[in-house]
N, C-alpha and C positions, 0 to 999 in steps of 0.2 A: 303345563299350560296347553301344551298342545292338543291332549285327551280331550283338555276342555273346551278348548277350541271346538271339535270335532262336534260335541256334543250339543250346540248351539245352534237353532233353528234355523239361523240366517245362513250356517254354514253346510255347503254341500257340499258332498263327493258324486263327483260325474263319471261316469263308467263312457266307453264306447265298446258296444258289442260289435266284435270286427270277425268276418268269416274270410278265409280263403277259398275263392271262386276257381276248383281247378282238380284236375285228374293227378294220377301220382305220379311220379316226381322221371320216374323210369319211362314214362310214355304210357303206362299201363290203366285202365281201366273206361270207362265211356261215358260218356256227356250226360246221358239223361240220369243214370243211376249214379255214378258218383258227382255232378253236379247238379244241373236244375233240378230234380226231384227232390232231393235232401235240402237244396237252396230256400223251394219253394216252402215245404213245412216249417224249416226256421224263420224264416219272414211272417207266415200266419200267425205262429205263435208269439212273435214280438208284437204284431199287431192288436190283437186279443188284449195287450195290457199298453198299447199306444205307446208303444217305441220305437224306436228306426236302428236297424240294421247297419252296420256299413260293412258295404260287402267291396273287398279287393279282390277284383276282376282281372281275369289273366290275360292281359292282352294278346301275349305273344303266341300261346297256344291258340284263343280264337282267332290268328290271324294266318297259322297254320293248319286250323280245322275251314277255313275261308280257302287255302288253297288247295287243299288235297279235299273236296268234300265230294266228287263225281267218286273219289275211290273211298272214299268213306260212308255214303250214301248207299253204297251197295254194300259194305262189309258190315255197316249197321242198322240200314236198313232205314235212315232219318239223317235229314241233312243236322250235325250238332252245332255248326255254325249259327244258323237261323234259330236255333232252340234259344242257343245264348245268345242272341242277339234279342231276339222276342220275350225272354226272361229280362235279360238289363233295362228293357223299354217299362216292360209292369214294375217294375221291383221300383222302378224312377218317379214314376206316376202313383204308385202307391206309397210315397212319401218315405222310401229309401233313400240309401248312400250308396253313391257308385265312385271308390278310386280305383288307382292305377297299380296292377301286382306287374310284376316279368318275369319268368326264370329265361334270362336268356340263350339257356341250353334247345330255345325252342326255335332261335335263330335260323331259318331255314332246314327245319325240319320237314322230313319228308315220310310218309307214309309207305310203305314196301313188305309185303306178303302179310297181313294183317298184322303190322308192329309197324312202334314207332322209331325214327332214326332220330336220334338226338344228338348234340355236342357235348360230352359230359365236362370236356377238355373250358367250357367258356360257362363257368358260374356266374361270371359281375359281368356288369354294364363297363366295365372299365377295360377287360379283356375281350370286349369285341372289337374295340376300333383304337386307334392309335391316337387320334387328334381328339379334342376337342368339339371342334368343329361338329366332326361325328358325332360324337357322344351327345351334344345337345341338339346335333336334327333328329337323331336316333328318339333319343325322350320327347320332343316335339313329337312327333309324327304318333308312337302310341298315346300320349294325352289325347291327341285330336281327334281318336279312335274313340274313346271314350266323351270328348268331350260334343262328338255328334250324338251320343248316344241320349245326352243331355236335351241337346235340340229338338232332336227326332221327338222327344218325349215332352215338350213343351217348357225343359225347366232352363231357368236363370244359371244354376250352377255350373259348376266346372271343376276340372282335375284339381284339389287343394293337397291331395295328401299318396302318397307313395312306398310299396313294402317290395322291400326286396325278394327274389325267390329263395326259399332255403336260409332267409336271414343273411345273405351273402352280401354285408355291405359293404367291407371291405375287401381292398384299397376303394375309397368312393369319391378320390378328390371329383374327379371329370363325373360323376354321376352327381355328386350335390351342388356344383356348379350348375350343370346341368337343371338339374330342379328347381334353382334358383333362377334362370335362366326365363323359367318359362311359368314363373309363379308357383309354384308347387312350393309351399311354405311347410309341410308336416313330413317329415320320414319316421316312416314307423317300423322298423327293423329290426332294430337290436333289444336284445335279450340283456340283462345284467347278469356278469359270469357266465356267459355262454363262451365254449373256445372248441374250437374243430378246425384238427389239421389232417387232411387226406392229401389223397394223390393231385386235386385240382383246389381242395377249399380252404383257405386258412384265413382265417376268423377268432381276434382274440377281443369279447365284449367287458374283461374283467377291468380294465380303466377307466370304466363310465365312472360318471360324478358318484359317490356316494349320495343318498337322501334324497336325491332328486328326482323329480318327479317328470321334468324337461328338462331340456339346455338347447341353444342355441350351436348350430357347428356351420364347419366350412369347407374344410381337408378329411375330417374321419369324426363318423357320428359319436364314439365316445370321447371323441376330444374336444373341449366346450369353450366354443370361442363367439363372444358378445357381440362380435360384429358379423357374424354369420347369417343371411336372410333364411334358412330354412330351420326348422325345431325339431331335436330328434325327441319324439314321442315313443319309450321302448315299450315292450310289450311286458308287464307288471310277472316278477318273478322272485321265489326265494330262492335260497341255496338250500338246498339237502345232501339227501346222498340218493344216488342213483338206485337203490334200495327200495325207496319211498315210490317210484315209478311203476312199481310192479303191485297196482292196481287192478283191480276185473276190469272197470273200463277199459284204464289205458290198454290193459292187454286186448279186450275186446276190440276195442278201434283200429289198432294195426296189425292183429293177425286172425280175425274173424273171417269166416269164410267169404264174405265181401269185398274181401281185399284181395288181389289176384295173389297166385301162388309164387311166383318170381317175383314179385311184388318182399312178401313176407322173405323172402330166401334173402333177397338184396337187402331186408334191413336187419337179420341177424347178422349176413357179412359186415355192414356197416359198424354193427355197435365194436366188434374187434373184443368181444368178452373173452376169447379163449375158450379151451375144451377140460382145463384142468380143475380142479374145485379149490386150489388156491387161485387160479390166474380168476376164476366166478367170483367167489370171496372178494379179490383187490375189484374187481371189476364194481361189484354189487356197491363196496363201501366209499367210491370215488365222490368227492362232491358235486354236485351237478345243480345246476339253477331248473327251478323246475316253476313251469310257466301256468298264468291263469288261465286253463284250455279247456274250455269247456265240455269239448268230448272227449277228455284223460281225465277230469274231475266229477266227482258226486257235485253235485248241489249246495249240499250240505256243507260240503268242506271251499265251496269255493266263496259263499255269503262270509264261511268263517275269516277267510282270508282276507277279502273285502272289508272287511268291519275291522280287523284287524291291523290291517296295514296304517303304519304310522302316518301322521300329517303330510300336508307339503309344508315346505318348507314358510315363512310368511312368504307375503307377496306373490308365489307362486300359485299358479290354477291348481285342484287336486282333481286330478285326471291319473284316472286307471285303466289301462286298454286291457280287455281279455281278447282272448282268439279261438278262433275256432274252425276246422275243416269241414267243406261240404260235403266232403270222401268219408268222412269218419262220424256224420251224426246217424244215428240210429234209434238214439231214445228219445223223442219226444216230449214225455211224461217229466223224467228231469229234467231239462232244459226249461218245461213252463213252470216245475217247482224255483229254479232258479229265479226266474222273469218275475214268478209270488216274492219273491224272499224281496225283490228290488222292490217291487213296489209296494210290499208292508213297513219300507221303512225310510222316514220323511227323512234324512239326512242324504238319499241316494236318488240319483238320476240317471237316467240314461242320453247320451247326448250322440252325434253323428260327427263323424270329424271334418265334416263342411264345418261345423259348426263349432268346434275345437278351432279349426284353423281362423273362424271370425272373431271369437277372442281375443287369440293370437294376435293378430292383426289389430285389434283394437287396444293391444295392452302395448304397442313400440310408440 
């Protein structure tokens, strides 16, 4: 029933094309080529077939390109504060989406002999500050960053929806509190089957609800609790095998010459593959949830998946968030074969997660 469901005119599958607004993760790369410039091209081309964007805006680094920008003004030769600030104002007025990203490794980060100093040691919003209290002046204070951004630009809107950096949402009790706190009804974080434990991050997403599409939380976004005011919205993924990853895009995207070289060095350290062709082998065949990203995916394969993906469940909204990096787009050309495939087919929409969370809102 459900196929048939799907197949019935009344019924739609609503996408949110969501990018991440922001340089690499190590402090590495610069504003105008790995953000605005790639920002800009993917908003024309969502425009071209009349859909909106929503872009998660990193607050915490533009608030550290705000304060180091006299030394960054000369090491880049443009202040990138004002870039991003003058991109959030068009993107707003040209009838995009502006929410709230963090990595709060950007925490008073400081700039020092052309690099960045980071906290690698403070992943979550919950490992910065000890109270509460904090925690939700903390989330206050970047909303209102953005939600001037709204003003400046003439719009009604405001902060509805929130991604973690690095998907780092747990422990999130004081963070979705927090979000709750200050109207932020959408967290859009978690991955299904995503699990990473390093030296600072451990994150297990394999407890989310099976079939679902949302759920309501309150202490930890995979645990679904109906009295929760916030909805975690994850970012639409299967399981494979870490196999399936090794892609010309995906590989193009994180080790093309566009990506700095410490950059590419830090995320082979990262994957922990080993040097052995048994320890490759256990490596290559591990399961892994592999996410709808549109600059790790063809076109092709991503409509597939979209069309494919089973119902929501009744009652629930069918919302599908893809993602995608400002740092990592390069092909043009697919991305608008993507934006065709959407709109040759009347079952699909594209929707803004202002606009997810007014649902939301309308459905309690």
């Amino acid at each position: 029933m459900g196929r048939d469901r799907m197949n019935e005119p009344s019924m739609r599958r609503s996408l949110c094309l969501t990018v991440d607004h922001e340089i690499f993760g190590n402090g590495s790369g610069e504003v105008r080529r790995h953000v605005v410039e790639p920002t800009g091209r993917i908003a024309r081309i969502c425009e071209r077939f009349g859909m909106p964007l929503t872009v998660f805006f990193e607050t915490e680094e533009y608030l550290a390109f705000e304060r180091e920008q006299e030394k960054l003004s000369k090491a880049w030769g443009y202040n990138p504060a004002a870039e991003m600030r003058a991109q959030a104002l068009d993107l707003i007025r040209r009838g995009h989406d502006l929410q709230l990203h963090l990595h709060p490794e950007w925490v008073g980060a400081t700039f020092e002999d052309g690099q960045w100093r980071l906290r690698p040691d403070r992943p979550t919003v919950d490992s910065l500050f000890e109270t509460q209290q904090e925690v939700s002046a903390y989330i206050g204070e970047r909303k209102a960053v953005i939600d001037g951004f709204f003003e400046a630009a003439g719009s009604l809107r405001r902060v509805r929806a929130y991604r973690c950096g690095a998907f780092c949402a747990q422990p999130g009790r004081k963070l979705l509190r927090a979000l709750a706190e200050h109207g932020i009804v959408i967290d859009s974080s978690a991955v299904k089957g995503m699990v990473r434990k390093d030296d600072w991050v451990h994150l297990d997403f394999t407890g989310a609800p099976a079939g679902r599409r949302h759920w309501r939380v309150s202490d930890d976004v995979v645990v679904e609790d109906n009295a929760g005011s916030v909805t975690e919205l994850p970012i639409y993924s299967r399981i494979g095998r870490r196999v399936q990853q090794l892609t010309p895009r995906r590989l193009m995207a994180k080790f093309s010459g566009s990506v700095p070289t410490e950059t590419r060095r830090e995320m082979v350290r990262q994957l922990g593959m080993g040097r052995t062709p048994v320890s490759v082998l256990r490596f290559l065949a591990q399961p892994f949830p592999i996410k709808l990203d549109f600059h790790n995916m063809s076109s092709g394969q991503m409509l597939r998946w979209i069309k494919k993906a089973p119902p929501a469940p009744e009652g629930d909204m069918d919302v599908i968030v893809l993602i995608g990096h400002s740092k990592e787009h390069r092909d043009d050309a697919d991305f608008e074969r993507l934006l065709a495939g959407i709109a040759a087919d009347p079952v699909l929409e594209v929707v803004s997660m202002s606009e997810v969370a007014e649902r939301l809102e309308g459905r309690r």
